[in-house]
PQR file of N, CA, C, O and H, with PARSE charges and radii, in Angstrom:
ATOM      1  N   UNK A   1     112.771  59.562  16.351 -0.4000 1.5000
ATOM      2  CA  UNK A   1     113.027  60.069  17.681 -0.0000 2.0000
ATOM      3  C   UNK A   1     112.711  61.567  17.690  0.5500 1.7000
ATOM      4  O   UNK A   1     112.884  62.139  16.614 -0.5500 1.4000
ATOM      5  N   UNK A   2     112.314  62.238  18.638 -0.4000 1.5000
ATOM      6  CA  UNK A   2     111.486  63.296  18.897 -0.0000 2.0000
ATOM      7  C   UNK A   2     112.491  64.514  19.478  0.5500 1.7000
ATOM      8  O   UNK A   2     112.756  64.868  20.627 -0.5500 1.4000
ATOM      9  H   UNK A   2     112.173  61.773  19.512  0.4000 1.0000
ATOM     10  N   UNK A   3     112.810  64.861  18.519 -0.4000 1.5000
ATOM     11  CA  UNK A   3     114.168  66.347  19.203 -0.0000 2.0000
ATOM     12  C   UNK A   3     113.409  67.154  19.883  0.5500 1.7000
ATOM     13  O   UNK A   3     114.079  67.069  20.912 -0.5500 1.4000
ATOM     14  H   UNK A   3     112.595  64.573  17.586  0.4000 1.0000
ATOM     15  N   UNK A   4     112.351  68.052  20.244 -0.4000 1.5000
ATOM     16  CA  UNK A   4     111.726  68.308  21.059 -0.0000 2.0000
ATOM     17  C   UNK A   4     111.272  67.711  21.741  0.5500 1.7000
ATOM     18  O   UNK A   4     111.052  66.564  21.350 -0.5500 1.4000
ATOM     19  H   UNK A   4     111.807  68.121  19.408  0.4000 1.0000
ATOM     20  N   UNK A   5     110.803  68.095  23.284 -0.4000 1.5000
ATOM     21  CA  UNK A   5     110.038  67.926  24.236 -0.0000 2.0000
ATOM     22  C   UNK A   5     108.948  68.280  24.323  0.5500 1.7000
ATOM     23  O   UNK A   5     109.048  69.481  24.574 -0.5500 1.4000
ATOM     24  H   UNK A   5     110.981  69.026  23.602  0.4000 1.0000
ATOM     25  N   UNK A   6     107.841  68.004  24.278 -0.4000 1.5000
ATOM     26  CA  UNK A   6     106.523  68.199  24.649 -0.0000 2.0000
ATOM     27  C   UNK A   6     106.135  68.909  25.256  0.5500 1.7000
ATOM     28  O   UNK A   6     105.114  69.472  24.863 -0.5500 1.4000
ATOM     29  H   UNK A   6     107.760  67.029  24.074  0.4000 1.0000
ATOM     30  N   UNK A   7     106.649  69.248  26.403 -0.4000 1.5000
ATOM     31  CA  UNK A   7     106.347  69.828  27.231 -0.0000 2.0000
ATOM     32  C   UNK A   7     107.144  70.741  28.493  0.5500 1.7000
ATOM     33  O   UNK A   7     106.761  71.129  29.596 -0.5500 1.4000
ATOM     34  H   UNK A   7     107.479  68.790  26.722  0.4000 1.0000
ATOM     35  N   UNK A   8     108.374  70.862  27.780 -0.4000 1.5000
ATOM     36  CA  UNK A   8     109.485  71.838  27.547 -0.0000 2.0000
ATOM     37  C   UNK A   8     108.993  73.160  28.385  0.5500 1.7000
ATOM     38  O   UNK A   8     108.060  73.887  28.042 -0.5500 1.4000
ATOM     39  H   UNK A   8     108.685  70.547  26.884  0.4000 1.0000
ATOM     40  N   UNK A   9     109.768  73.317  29.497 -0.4000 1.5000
ATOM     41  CA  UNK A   9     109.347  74.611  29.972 -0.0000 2.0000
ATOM     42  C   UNK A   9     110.548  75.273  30.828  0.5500 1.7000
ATOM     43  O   UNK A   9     110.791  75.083  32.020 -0.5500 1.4000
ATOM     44  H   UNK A   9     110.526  72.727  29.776  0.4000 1.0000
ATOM     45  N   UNK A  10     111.236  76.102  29.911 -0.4000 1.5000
ATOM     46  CA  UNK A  10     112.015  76.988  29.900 -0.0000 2.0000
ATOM     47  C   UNK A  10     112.407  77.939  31.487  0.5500 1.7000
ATOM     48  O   UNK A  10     113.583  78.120  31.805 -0.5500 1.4000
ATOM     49  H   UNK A  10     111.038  76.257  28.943  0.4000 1.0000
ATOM     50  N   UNK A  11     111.697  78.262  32.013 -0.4000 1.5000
ATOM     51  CA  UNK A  11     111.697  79.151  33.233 -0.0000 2.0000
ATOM     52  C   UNK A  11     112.283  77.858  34.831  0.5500 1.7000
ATOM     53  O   UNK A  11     113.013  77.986  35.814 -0.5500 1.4000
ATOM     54  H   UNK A  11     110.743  78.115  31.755  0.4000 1.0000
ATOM     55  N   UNK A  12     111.416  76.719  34.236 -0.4000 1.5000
ATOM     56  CA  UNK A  12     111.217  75.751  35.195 -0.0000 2.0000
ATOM     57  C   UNK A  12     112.659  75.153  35.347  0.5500 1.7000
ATOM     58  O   UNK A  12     113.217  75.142  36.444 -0.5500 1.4000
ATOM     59  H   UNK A  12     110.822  76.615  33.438  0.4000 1.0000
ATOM     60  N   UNK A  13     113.396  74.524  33.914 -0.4000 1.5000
ATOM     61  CA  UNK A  13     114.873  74.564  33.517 -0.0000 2.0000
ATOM     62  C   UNK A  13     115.763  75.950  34.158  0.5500 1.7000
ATOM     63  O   UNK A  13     116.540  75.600  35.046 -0.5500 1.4000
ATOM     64  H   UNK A  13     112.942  74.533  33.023  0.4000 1.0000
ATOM     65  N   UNK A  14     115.772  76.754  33.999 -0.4000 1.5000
ATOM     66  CA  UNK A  14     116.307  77.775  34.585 -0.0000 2.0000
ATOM     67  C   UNK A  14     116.758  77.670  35.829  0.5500 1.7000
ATOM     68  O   UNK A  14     117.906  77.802  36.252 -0.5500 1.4000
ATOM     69  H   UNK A  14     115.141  77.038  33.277  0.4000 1.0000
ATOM     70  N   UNK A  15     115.453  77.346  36.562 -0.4000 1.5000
ATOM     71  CA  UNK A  15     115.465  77.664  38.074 -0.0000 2.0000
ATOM     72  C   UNK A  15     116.329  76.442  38.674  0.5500 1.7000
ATOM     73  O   UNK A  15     116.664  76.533  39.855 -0.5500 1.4000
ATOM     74  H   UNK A  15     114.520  77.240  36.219  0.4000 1.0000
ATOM     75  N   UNK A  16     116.804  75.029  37.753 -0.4000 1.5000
ATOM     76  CA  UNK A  16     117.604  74.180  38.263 -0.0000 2.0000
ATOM     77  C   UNK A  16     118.623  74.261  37.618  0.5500 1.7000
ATOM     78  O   UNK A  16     119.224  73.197  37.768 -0.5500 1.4000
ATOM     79  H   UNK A  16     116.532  74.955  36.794  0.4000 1.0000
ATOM     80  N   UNK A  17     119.272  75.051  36.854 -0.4000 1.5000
ATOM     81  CA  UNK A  17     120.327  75.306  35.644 -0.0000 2.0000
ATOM     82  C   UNK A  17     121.666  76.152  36.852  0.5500 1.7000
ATOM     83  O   UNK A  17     121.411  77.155  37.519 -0.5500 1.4000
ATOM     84  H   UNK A  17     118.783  75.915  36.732  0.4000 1.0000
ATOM     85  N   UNK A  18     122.730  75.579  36.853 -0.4000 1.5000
ATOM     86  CA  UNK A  18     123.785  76.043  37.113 -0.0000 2.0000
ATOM     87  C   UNK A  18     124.562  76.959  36.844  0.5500 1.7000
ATOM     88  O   UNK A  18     125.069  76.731  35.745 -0.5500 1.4000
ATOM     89  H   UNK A  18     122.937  74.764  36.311  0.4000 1.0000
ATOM     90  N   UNK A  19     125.031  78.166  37.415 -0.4000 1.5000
ATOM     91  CA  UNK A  19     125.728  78.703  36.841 -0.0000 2.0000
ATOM     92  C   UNK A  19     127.325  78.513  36.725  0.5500 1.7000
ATOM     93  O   UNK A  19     127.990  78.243  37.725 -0.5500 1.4000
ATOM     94  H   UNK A  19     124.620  78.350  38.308  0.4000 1.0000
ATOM     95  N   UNK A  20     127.825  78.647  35.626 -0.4000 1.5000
ATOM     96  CA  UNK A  20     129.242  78.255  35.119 -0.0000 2.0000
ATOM     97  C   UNK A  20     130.102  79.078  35.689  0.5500 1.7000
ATOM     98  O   UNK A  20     131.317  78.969  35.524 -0.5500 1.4000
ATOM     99  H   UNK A  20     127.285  78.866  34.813  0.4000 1.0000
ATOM    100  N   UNK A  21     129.591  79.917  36.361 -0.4000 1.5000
ATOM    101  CA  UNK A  21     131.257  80.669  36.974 -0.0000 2.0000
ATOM    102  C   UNK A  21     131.022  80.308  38.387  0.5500 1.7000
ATOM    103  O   UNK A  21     131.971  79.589  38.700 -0.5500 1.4000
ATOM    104  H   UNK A  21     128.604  80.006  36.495  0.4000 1.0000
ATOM    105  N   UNK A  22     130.120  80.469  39.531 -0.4000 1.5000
ATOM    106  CA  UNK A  22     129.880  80.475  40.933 -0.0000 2.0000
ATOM    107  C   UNK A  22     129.288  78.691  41.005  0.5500 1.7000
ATOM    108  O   UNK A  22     129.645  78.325  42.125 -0.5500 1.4000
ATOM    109  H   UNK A  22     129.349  81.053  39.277  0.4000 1.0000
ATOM    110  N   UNK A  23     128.939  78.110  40.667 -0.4000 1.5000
ATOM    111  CA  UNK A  23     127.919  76.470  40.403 -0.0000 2.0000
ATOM    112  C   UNK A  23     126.730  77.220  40.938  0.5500 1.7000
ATOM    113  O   UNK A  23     125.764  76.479  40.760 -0.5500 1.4000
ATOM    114  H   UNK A  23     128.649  78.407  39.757  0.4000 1.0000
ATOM    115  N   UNK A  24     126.324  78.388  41.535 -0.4000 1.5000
ATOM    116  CA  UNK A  24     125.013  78.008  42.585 -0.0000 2.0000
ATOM    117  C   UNK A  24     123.924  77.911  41.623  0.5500 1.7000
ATOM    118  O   UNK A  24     124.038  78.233  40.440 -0.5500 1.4000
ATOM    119  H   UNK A  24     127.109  78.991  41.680  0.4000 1.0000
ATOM    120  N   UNK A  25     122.877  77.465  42.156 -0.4000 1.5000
ATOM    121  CA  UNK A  25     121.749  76.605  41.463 -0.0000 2.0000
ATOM    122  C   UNK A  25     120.248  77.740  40.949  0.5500 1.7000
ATOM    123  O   UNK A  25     119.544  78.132  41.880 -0.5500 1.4000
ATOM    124  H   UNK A  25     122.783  77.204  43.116  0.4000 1.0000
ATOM    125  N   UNK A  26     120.052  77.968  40.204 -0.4000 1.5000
ATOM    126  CA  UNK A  26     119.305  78.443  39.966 -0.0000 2.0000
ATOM    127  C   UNK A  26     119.303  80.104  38.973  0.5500 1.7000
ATOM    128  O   UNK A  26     119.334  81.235  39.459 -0.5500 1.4000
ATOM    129  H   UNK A  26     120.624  77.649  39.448  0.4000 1.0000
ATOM    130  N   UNK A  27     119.262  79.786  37.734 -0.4000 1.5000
ATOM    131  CA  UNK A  27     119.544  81.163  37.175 -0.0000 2.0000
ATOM    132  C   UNK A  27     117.879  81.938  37.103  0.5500 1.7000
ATOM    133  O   UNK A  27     116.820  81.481  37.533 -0.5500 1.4000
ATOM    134  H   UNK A  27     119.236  78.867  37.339  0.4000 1.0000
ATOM    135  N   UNK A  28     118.155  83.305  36.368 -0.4000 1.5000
ATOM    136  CA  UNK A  28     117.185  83.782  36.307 -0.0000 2.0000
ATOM    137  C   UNK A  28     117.048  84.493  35.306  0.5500 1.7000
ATOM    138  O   UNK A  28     118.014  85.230  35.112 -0.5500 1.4000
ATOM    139  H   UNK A  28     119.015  83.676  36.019  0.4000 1.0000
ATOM    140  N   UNK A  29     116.029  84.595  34.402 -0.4000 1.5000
ATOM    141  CA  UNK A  29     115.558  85.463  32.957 -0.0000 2.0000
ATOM    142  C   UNK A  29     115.290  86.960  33.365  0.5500 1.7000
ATOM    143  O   UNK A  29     114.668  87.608  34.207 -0.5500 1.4000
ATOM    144  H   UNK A  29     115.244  83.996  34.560  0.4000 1.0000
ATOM    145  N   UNK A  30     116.132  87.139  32.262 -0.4000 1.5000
ATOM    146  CA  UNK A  30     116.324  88.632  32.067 -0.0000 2.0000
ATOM    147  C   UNK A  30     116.348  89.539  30.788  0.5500 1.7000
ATOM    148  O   UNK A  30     117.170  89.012  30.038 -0.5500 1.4000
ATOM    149  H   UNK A  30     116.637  86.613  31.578  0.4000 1.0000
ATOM    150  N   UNK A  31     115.847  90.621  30.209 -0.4000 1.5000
ATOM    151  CA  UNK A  31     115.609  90.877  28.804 -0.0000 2.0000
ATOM    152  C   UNK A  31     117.028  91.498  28.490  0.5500 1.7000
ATOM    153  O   UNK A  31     118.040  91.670  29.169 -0.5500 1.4000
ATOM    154  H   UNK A  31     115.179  91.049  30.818  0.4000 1.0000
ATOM    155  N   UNK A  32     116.699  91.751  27.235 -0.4000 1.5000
ATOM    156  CA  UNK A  32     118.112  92.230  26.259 -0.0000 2.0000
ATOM    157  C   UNK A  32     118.677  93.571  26.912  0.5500 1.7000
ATOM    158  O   UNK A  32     119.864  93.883  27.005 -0.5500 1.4000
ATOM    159  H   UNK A  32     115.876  91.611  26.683  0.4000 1.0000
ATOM    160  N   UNK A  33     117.593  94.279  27.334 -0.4000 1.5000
ATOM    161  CA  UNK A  33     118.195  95.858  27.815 -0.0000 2.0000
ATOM    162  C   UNK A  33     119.396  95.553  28.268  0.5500 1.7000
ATOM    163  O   UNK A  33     120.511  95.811  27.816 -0.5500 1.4000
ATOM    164  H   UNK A  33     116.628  94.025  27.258  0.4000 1.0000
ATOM    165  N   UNK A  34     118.713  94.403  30.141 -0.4000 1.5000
ATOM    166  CA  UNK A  34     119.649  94.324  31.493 -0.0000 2.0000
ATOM    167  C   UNK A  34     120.711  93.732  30.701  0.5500 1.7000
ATOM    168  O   UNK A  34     121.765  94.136  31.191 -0.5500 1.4000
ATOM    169  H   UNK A  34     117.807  94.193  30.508  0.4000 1.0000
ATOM    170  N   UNK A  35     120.988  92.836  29.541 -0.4000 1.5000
ATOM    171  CA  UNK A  35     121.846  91.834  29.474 -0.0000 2.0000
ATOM    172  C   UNK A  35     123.079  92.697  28.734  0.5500 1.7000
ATOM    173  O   UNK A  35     124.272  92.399  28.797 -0.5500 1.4000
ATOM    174  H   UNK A  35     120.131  92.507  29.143  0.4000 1.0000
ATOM    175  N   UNK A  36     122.525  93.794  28.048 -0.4000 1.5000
ATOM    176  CA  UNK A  36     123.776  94.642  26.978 -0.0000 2.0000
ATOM    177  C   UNK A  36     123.877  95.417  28.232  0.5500 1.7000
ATOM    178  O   UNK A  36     124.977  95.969  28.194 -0.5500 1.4000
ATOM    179  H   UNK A  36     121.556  94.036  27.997  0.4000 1.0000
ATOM    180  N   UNK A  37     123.158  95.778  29.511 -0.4000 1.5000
ATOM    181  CA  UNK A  37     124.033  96.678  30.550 -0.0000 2.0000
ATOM    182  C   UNK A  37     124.675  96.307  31.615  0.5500 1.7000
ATOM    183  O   UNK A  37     124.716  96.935  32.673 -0.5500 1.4000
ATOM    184  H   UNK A  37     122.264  95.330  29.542  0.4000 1.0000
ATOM    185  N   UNK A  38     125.187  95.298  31.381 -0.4000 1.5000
ATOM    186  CA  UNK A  38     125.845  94.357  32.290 -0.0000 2.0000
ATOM    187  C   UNK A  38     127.516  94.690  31.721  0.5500 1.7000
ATOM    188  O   UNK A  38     127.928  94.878  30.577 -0.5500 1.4000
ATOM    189  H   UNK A  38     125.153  94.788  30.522  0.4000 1.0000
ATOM    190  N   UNK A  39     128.326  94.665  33.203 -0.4000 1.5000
ATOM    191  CA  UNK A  39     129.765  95.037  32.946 -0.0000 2.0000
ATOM    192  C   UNK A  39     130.342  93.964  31.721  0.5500 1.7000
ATOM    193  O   UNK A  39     129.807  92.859  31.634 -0.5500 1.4000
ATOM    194  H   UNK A  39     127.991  94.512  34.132  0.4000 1.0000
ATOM    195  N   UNK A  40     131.095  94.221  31.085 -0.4000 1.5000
ATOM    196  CA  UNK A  40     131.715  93.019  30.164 -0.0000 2.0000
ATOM    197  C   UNK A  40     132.476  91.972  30.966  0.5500 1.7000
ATOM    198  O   UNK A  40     132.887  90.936  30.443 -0.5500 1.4000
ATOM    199  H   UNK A  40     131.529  95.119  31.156  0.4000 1.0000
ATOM    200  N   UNK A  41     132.648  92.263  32.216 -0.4000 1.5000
ATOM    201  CA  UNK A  41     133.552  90.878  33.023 -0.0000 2.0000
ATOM    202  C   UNK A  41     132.436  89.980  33.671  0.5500 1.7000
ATOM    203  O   UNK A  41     132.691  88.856  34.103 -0.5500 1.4000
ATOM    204  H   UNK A  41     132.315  93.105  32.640  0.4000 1.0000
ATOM    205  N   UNK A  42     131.022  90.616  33.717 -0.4000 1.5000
ATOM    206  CA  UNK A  42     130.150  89.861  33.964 -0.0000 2.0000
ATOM    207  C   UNK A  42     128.859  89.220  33.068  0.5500 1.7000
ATOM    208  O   UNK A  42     127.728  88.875  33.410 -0.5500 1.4000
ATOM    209  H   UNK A  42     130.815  91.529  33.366  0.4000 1.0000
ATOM    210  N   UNK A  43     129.631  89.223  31.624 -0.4000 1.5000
ATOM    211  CA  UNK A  43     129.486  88.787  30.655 -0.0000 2.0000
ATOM    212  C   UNK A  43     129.838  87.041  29.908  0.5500 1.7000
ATOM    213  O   UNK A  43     130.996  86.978  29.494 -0.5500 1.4000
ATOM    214  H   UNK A  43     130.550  89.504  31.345  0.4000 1.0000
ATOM    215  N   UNK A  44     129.163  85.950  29.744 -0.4000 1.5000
ATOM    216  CA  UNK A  44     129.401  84.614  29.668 -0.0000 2.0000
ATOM    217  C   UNK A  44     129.783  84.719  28.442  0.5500 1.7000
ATOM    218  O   UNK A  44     128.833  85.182  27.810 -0.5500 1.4000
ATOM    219  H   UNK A  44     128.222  86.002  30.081  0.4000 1.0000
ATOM    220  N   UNK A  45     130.798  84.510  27.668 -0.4000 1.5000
ATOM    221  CA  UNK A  45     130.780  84.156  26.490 -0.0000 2.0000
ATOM    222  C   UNK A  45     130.989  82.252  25.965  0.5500 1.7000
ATOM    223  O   UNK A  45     131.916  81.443  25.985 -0.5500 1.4000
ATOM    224  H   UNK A  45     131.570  84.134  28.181  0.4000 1.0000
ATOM    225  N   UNK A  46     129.590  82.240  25.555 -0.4000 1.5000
ATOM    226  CA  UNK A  46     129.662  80.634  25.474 -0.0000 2.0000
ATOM    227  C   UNK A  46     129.904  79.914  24.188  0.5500 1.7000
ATOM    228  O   UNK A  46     129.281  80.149  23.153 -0.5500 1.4000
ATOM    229  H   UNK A  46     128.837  82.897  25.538  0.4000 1.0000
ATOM    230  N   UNK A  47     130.724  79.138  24.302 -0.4000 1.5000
ATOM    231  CA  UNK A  47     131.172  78.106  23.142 -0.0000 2.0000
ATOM    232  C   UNK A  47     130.603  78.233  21.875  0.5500 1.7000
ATOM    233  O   UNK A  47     131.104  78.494  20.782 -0.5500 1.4000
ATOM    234  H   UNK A  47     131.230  78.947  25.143  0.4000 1.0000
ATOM    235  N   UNK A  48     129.092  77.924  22.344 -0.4000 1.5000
ATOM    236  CA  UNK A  48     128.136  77.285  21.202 -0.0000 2.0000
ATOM    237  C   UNK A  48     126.436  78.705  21.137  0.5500 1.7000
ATOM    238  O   UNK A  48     125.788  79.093  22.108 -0.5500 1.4000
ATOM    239  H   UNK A  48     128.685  77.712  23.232  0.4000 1.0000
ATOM    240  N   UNK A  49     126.306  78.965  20.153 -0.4000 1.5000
ATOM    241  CA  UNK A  49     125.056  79.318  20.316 -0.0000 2.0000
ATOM    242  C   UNK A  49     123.706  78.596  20.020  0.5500 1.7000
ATOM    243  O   UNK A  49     123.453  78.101  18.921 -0.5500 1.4000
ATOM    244  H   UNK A  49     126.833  78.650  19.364  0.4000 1.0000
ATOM    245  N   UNK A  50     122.960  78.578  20.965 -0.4000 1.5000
ATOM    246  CA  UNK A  50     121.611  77.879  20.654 -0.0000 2.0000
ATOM    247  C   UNK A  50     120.640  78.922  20.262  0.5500 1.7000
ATOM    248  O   UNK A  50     120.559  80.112  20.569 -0.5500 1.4000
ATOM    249  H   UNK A  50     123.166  78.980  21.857  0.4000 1.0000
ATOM    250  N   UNK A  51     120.044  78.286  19.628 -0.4000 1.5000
ATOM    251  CA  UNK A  51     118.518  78.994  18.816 -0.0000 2.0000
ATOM    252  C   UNK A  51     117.564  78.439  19.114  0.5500 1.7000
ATOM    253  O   UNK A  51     117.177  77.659  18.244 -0.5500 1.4000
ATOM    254  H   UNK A  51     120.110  77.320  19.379  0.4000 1.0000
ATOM    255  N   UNK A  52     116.741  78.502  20.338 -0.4000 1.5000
ATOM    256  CA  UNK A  52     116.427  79.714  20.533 -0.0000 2.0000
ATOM    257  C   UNK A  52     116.998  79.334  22.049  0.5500 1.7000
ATOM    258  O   UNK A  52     117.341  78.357  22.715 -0.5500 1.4000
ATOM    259  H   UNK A  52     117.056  79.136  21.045  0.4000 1.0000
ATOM    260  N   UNK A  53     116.835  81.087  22.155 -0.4000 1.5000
ATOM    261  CA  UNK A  53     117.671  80.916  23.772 -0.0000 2.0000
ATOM    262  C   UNK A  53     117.181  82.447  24.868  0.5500 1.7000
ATOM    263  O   UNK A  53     116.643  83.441  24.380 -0.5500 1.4000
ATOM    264  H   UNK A  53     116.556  81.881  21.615  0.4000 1.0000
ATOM    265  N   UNK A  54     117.420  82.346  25.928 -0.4000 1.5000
ATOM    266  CA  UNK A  54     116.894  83.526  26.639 -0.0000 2.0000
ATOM    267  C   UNK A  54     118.075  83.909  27.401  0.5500 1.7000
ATOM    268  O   UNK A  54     119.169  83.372  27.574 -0.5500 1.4000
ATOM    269  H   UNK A  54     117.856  81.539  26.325  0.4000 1.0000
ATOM    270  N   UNK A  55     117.576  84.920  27.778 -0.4000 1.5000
ATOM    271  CA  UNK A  55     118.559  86.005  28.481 -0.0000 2.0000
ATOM    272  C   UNK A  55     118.640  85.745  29.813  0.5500 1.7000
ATOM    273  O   UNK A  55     117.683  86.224  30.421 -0.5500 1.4000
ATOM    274  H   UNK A  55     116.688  85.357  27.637  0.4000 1.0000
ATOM    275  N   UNK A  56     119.659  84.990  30.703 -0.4000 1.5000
ATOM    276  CA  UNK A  56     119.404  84.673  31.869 -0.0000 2.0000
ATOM    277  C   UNK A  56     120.662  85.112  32.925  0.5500 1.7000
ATOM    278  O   UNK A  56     121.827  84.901  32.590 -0.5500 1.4000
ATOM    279  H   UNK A  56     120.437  84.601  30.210  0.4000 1.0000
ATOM    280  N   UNK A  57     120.391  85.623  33.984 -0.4000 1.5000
ATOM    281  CA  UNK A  57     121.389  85.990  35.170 -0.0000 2.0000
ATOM    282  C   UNK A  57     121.366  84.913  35.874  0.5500 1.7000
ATOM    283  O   UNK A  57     120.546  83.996  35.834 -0.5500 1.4000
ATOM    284  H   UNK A  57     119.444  85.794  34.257  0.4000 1.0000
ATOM    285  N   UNK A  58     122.614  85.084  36.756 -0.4000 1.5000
ATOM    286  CA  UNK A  58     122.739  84.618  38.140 -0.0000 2.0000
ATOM    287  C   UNK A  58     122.779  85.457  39.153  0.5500 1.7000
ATOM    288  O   UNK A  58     123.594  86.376  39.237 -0.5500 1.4000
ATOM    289  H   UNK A  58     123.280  85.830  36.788  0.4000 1.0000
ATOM    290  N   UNK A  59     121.634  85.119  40.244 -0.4000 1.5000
ATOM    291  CA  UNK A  59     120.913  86.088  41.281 -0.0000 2.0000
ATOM    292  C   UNK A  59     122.620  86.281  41.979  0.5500 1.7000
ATOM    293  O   UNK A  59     123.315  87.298  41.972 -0.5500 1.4000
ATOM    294  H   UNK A  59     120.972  84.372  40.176  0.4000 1.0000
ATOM    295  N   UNK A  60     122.997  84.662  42.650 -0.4000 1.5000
ATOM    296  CA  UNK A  60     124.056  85.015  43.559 -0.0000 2.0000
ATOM    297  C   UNK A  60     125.681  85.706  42.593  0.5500 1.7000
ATOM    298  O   UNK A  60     126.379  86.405  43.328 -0.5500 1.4000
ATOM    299  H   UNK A  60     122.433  83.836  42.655  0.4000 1.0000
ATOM    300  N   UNK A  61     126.009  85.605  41.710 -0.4000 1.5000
ATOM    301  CA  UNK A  61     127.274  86.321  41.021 -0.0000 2.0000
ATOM    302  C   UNK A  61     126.945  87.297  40.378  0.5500 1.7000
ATOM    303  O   UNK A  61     127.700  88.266  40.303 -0.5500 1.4000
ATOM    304  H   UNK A  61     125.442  85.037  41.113  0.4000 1.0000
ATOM    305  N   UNK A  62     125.852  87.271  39.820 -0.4000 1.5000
ATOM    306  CA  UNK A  62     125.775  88.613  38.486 -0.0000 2.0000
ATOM    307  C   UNK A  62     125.716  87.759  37.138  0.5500 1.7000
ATOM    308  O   UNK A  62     124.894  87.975  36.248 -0.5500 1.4000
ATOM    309  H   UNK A  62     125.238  86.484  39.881  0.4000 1.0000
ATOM    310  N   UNK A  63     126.740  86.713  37.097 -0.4000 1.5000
ATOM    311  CA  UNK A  63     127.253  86.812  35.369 -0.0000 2.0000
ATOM    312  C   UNK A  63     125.400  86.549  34.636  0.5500 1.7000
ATOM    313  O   UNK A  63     124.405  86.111  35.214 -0.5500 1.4000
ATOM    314  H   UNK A  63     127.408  86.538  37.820  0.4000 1.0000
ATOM    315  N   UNK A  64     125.555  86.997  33.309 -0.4000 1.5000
ATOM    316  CA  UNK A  64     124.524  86.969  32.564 -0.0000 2.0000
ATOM    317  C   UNK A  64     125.128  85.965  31.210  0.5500 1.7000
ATOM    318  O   UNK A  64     126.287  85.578  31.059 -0.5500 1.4000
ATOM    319  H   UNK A  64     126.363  87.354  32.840  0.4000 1.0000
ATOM    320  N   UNK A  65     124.147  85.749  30.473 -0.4000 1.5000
ATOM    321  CA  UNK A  65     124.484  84.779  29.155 -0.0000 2.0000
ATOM    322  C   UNK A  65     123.274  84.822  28.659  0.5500 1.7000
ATOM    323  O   UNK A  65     122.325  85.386  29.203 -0.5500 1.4000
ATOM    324  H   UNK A  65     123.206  86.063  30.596  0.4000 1.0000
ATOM    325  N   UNK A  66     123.226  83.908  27.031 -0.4000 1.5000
ATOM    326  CA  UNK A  66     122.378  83.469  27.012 -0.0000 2.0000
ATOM    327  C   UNK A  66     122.050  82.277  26.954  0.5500 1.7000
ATOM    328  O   UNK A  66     122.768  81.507  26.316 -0.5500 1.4000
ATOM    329  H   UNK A  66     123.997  83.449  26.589  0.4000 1.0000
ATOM    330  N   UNK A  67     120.969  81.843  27.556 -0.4000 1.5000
ATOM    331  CA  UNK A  67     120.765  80.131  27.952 -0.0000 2.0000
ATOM    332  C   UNK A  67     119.943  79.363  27.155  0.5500 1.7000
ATOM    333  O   UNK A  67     118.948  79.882  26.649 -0.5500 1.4000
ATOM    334  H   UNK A  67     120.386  82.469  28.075  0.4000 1.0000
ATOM    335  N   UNK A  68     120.211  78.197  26.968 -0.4000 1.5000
ATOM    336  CA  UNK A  68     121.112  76.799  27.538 -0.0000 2.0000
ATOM    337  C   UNK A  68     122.826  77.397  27.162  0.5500 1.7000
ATOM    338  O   UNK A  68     123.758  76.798  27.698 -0.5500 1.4000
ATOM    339  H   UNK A  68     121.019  77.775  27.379  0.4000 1.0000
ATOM    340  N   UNK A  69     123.076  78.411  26.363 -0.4000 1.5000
ATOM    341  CA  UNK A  69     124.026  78.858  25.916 -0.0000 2.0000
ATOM    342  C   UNK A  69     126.146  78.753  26.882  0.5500 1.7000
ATOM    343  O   UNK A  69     127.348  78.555  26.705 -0.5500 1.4000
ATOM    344  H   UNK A  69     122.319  78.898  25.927  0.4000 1.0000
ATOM    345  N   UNK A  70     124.908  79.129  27.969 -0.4000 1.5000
ATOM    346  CA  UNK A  70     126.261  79.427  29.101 -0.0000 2.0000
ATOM    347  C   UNK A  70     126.037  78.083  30.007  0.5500 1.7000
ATOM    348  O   UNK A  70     126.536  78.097  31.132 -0.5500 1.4000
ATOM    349  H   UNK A  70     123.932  79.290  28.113  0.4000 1.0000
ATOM    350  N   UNK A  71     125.300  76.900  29.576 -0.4000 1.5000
ATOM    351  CA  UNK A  71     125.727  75.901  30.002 -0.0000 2.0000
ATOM    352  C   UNK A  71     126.435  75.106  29.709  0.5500 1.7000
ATOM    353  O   UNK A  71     126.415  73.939  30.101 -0.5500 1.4000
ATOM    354  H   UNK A  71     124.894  76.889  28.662  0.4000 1.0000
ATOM    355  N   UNK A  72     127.280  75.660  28.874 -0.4000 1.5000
ATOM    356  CA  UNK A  72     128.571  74.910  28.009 -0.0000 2.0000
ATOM    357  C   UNK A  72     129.666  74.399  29.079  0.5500 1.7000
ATOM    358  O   UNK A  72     130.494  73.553  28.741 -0.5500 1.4000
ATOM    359  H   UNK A  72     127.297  76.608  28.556  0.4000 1.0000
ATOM    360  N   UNK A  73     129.642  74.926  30.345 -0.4000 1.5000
ATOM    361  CA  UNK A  73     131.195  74.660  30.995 -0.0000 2.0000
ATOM    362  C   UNK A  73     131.218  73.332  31.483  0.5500 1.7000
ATOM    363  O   UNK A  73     132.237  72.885  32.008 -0.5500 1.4000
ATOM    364  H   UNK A  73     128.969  75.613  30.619  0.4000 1.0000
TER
END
């Protein structure tokens, strides 16, 4: 059985990925700078870490994580 996807595309996942504090639909990638200058209350701290993972906001709350990371809730 095939633990990857073929054709796996990260940005595309994102844009239907939920966020865990507000539900609204659609997060968004963001680099390491924005993500260490983000307040610490708008900071995800998630369960589990995945490898590999990206830096992603939510347009409508703020909170940031890193993803699939902060889809733990």
């Amino acid at each position: 059985m095939p633990v990857f996807a073929d054709n796996f595309n990260p940005l595309a996942a994102l844009a239907v990925a939920k966020c865990p504090r507000c539900h609204a639909t659609g997060l968004v990638e963001i680099d390491g700078e924005a993500h260490d200058k983000a307040p610490e209350t708008d900071k995800h701290q998630a369960k589990f870490h995945v490898n590999a993972s990206l830096y992603a906001q939510c347009p409508a709350c703020g909170l940031v994580g890193e993803w699939p990371g902060m889809s733990d809730h």
